[in-house]
N, CA, C and O atoms as CSV, one atom per row, in Angstrom:
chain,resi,resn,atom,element,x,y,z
A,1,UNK,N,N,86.852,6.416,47.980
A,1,UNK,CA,C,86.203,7.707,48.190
A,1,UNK,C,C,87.053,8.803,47.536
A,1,UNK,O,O,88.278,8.712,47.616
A,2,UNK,N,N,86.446,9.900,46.853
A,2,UNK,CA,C,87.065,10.740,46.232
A,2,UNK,C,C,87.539,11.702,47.555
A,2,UNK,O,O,87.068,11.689,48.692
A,3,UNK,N,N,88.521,12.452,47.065
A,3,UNK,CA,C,89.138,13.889,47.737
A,3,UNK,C,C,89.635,14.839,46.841
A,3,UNK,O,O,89.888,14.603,45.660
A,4,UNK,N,N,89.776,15.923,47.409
A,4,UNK,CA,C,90.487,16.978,47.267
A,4,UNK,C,C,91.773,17.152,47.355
A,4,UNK,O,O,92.205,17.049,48.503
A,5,UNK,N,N,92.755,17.447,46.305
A,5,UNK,CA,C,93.918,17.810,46.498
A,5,UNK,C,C,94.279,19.306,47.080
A,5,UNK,O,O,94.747,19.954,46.143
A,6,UNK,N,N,94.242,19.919,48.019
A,6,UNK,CA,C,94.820,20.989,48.622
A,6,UNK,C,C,95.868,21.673,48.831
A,6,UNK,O,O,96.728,21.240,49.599
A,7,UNK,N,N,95.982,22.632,48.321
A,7,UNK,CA,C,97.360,23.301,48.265
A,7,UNK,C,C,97.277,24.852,48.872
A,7,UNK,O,O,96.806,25.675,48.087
A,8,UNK,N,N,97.676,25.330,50.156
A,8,UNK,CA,C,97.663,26.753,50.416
A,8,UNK,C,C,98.831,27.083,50.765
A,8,UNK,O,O,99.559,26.553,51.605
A,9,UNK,N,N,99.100,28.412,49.783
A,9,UNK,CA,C,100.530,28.957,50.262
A,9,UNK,C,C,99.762,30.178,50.068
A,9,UNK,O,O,98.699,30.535,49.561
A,10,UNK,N,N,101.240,30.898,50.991
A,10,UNK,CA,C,101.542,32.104,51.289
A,10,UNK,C,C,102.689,32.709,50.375
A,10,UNK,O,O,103.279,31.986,49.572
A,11,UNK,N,N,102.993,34.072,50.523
A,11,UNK,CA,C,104.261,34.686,49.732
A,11,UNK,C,C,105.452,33.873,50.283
A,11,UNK,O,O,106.376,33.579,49.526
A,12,UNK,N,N,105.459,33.402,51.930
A,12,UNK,CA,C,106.566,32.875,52.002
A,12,UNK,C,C,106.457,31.145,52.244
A,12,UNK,O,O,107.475,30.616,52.691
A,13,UNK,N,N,105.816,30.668,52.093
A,13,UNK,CA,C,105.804,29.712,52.236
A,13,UNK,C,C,104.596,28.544,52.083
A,13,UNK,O,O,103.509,28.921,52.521
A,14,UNK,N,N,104.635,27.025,51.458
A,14,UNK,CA,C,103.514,26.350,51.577
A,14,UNK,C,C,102.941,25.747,53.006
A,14,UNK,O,O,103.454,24.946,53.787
A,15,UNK,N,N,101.792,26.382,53.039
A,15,UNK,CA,C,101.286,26.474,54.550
A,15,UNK,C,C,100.559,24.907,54.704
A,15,UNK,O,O,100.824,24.230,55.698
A,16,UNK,N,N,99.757,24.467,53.789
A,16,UNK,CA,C,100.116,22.755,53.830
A,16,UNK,C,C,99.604,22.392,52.065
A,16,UNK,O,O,99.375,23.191,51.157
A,17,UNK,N,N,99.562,21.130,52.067
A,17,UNK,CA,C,99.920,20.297,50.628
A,17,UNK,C,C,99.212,18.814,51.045
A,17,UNK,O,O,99.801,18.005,51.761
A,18,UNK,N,N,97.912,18.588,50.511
A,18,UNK,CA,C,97.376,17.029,50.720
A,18,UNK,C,C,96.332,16.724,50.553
A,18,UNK,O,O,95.695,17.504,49.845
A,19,UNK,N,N,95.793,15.836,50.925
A,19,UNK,CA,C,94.230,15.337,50.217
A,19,UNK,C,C,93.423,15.437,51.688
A,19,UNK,O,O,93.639,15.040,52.834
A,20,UNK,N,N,92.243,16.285,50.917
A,20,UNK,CA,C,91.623,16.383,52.233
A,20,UNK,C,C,89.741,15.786,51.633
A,20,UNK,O,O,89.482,15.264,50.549
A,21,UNK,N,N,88.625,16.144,52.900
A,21,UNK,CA,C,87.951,15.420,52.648
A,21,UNK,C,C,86.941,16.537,51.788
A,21,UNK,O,O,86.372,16.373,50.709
A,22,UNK,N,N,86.954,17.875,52.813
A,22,UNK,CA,C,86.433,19.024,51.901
A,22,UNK,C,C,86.989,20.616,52.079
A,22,UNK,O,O,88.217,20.662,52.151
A,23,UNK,N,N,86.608,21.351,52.125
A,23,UNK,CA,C,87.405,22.444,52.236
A,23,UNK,C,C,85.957,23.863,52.137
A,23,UNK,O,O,85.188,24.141,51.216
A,24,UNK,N,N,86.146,24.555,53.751
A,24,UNK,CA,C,85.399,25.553,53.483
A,24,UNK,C,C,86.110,27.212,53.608
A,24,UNK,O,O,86.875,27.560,54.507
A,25,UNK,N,N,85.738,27.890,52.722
A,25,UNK,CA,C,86.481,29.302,52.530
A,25,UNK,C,C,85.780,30.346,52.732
A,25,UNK,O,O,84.566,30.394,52.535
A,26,UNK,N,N,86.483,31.290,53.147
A,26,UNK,CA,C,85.901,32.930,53.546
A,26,UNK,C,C,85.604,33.599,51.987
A,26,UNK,O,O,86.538,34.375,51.786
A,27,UNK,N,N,85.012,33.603,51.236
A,27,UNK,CA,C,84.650,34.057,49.976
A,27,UNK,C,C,84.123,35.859,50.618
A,27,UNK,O,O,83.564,36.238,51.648
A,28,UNK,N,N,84.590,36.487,49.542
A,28,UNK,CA,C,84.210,38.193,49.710
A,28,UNK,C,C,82.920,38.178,49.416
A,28,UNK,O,O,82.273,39.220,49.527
A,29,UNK,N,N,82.291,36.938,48.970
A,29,UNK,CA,C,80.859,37.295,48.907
A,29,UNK,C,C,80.329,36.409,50.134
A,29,UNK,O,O,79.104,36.373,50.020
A,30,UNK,N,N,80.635,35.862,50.978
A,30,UNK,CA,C,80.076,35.178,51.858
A,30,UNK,C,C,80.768,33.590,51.717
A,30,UNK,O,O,81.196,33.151,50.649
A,31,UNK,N,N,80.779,32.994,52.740
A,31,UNK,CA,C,81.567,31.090,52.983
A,31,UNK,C,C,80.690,30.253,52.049
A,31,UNK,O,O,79.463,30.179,51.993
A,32,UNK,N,N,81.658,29.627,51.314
A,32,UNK,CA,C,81.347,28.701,50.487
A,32,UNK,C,C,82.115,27.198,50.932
A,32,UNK,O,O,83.153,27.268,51.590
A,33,UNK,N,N,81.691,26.167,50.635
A,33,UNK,CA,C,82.529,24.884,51.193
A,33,UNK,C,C,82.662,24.363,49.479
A,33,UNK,O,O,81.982,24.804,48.552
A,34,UNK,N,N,83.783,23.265,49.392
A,34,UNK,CA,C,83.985,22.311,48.324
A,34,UNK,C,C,84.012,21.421,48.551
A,34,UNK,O,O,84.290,21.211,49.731
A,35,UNK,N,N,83.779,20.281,47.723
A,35,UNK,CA,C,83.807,19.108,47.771
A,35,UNK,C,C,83.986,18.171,46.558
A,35,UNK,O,O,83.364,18.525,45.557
A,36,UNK,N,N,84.617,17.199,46.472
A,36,UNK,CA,C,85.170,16.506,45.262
A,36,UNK,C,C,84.077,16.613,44.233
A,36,UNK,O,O,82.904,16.585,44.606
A,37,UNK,N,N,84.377,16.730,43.011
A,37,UNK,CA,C,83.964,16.993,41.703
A,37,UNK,C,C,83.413,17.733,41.714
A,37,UNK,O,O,82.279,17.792,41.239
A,38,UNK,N,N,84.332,19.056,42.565
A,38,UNK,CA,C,83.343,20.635,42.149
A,38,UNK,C,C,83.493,21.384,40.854
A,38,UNK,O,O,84.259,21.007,39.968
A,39,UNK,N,N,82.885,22.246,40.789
A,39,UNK,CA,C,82.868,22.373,39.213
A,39,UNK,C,C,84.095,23.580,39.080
A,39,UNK,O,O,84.243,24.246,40.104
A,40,UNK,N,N,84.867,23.876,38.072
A,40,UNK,CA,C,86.229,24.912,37.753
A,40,UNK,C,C,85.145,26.116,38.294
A,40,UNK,O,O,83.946,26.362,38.163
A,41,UNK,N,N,86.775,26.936,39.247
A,41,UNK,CA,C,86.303,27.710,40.407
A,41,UNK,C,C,87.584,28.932,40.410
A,41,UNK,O,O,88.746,28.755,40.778
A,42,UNK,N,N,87.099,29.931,39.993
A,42,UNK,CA,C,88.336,30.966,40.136
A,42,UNK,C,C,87.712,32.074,40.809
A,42,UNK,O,O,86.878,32.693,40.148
A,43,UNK,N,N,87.989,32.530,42.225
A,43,UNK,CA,C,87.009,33.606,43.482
A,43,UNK,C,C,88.543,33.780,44.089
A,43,UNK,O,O,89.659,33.262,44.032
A,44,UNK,N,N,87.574,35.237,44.917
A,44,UNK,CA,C,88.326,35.933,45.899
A,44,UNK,C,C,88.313,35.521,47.291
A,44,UNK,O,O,87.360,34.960,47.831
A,45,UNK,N,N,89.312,35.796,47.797
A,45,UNK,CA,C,88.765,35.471,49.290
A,45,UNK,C,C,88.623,37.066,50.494
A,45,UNK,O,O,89.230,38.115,50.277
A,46,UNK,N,N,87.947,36.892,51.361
A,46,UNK,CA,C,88.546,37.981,52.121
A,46,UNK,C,C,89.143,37.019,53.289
A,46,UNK,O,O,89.389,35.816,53.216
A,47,UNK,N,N,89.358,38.232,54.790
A,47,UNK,CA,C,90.102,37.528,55.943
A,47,UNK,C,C,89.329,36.584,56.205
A,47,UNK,O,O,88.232,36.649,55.649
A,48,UNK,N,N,89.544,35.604,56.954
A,48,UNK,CA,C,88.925,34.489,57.880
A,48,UNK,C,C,89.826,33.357,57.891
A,48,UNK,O,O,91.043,33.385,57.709
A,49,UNK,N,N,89.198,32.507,58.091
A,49,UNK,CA,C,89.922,30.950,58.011
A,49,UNK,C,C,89.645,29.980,56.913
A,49,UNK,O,O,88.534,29.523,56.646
A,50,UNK,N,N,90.741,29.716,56.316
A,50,UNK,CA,C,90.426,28.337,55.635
A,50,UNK,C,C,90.034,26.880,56.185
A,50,UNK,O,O,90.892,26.022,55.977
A,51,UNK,N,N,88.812,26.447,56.890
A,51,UNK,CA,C,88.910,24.753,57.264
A,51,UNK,C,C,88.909,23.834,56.544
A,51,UNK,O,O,88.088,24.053,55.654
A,52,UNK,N,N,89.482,22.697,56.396
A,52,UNK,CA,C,89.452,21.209,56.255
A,52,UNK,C,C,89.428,20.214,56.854
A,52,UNK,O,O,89.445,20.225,58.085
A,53,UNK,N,N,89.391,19.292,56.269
A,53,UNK,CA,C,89.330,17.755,56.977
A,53,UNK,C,C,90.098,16.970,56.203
A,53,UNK,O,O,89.935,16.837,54.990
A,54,UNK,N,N,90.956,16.428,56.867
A,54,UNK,CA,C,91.927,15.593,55.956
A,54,UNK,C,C,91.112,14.050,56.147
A,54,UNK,O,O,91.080,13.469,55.062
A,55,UNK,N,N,90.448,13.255,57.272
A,55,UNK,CA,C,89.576,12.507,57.165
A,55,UNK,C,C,88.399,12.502,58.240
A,55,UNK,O,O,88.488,13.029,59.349
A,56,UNK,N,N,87.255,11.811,57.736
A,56,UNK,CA,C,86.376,11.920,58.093
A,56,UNK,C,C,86.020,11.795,59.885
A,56,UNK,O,O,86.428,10.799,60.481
A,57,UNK,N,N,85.568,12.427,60.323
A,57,UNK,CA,C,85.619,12.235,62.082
A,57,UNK,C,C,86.922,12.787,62.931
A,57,UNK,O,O,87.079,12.841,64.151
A,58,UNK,N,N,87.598,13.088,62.102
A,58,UNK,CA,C,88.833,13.698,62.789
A,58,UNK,C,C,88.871,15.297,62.463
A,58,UNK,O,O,88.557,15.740,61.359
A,59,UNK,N,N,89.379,16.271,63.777
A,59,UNK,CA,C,89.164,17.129,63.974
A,59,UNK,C,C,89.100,18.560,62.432
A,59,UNK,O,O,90.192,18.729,61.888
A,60,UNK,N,N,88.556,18.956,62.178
A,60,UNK,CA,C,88.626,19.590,61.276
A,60,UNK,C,C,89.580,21.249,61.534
A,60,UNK,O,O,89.334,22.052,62.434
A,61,UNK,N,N,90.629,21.393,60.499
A,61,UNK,CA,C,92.235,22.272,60.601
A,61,UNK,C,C,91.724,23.249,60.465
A,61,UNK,O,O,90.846,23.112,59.613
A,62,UNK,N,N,91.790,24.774,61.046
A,62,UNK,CA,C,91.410,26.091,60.734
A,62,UNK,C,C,93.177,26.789,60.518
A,62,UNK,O,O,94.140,26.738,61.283
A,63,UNK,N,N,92.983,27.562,58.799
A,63,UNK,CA,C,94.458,28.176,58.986
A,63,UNK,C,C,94.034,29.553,58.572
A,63,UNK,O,O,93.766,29.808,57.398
A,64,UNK,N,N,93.961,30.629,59.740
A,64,UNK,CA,C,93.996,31.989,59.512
A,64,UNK,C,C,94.223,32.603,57.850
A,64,UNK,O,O,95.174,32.077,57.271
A,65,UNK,N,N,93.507,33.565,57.117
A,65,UNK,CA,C,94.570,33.882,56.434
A,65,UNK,C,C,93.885,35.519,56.417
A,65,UNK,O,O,92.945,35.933,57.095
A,66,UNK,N,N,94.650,36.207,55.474
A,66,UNK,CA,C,93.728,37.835,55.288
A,66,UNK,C,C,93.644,38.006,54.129
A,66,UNK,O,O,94.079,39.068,53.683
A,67,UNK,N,N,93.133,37.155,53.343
A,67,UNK,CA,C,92.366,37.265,51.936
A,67,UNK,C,C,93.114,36.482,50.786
A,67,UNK,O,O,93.947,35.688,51.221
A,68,UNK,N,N,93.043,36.514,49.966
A,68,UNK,CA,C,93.446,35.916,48.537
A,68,UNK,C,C,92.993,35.618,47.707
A,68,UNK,O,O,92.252,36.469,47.215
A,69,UNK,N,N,93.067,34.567,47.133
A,69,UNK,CA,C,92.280,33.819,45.561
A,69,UNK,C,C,92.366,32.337,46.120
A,69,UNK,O,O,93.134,31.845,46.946
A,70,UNK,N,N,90.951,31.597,45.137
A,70,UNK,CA,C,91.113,30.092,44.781
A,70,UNK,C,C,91.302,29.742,43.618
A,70,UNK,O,O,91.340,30.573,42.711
A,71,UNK,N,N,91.416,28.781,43.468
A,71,UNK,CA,C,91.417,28.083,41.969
A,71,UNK,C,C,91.126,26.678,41.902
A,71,UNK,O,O,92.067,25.976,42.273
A,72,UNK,N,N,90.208,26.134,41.576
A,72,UNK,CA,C,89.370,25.266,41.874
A,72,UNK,C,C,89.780,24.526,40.009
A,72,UNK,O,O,89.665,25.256,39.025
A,73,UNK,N,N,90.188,23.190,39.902
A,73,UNK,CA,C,90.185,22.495,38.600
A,73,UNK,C,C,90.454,21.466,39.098
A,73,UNK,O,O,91.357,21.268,39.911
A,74,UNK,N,N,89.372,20.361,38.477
A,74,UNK,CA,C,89.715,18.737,38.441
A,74,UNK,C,C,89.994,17.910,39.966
A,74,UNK,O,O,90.628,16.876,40.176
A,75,UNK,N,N,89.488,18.524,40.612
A,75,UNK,CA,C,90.040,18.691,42.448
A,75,UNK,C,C,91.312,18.486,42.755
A,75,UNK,O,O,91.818,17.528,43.340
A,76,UNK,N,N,91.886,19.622,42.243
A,76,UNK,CA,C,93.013,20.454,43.026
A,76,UNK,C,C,92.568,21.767,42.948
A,76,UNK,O,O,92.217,22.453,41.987
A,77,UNK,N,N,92.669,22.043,44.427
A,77,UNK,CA,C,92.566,23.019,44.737
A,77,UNK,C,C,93.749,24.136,45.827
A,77,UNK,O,O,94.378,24.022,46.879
A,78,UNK,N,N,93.492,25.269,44.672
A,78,UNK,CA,C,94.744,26.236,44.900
A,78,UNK,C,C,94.290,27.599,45.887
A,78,UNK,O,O,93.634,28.553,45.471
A,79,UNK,N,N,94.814,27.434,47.306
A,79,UNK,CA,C,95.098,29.056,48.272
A,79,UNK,C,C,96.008,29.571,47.768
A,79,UNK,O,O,97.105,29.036,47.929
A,80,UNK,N,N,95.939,30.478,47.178
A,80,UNK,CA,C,96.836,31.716,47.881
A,80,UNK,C,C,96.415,32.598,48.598
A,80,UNK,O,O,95.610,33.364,48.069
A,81,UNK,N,N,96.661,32.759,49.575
A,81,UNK,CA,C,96.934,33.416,51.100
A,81,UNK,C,C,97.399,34.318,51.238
A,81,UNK,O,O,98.629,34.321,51.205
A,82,UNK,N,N,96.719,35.504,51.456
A,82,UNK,CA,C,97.998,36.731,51.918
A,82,UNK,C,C,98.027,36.412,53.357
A,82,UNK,O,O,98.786,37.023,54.110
């Protein structure tokens, strides 16, 4: 099964690093979700939460953030987090 490589940091630190199953984001235009072989992705974020799932049926991670950027290529995918 394909995944997502995930990467969200902050100015001070990587807040986590791993393969997850999908990934949904606070977009300034409204929540968007990803999922393996999404297509190259460069957006804003505003506040909310980033969720994932690292596997399927197991609880899905909410990590606060107050806005940033993605970057979406080849599934890795890049938070930065303010």
């Amino acid at each position: 099964m394909k995944e997502l490589h995930l990467k969200i940091v902050s100015p001070e630190k990587i807040l986590f690093e791993g393969s997850v199953q999908f990934v949904k984001l606070p977009g300034t235009e409204g929540e968007f979700s990803l999922l393996p072989d999404h297509a190259p992705l460069v957006s804003s974020l505003s506040k909310g939460e980033v969720v994932y799932e690292v596997q399927r049926g197991i609880d899905a991670v909410k990590v606060p953030i107050g806005g940033g950027f993605i970057e979406v290529n080849k599934n890795n995918v890049t938070v930065c987090a303010e």
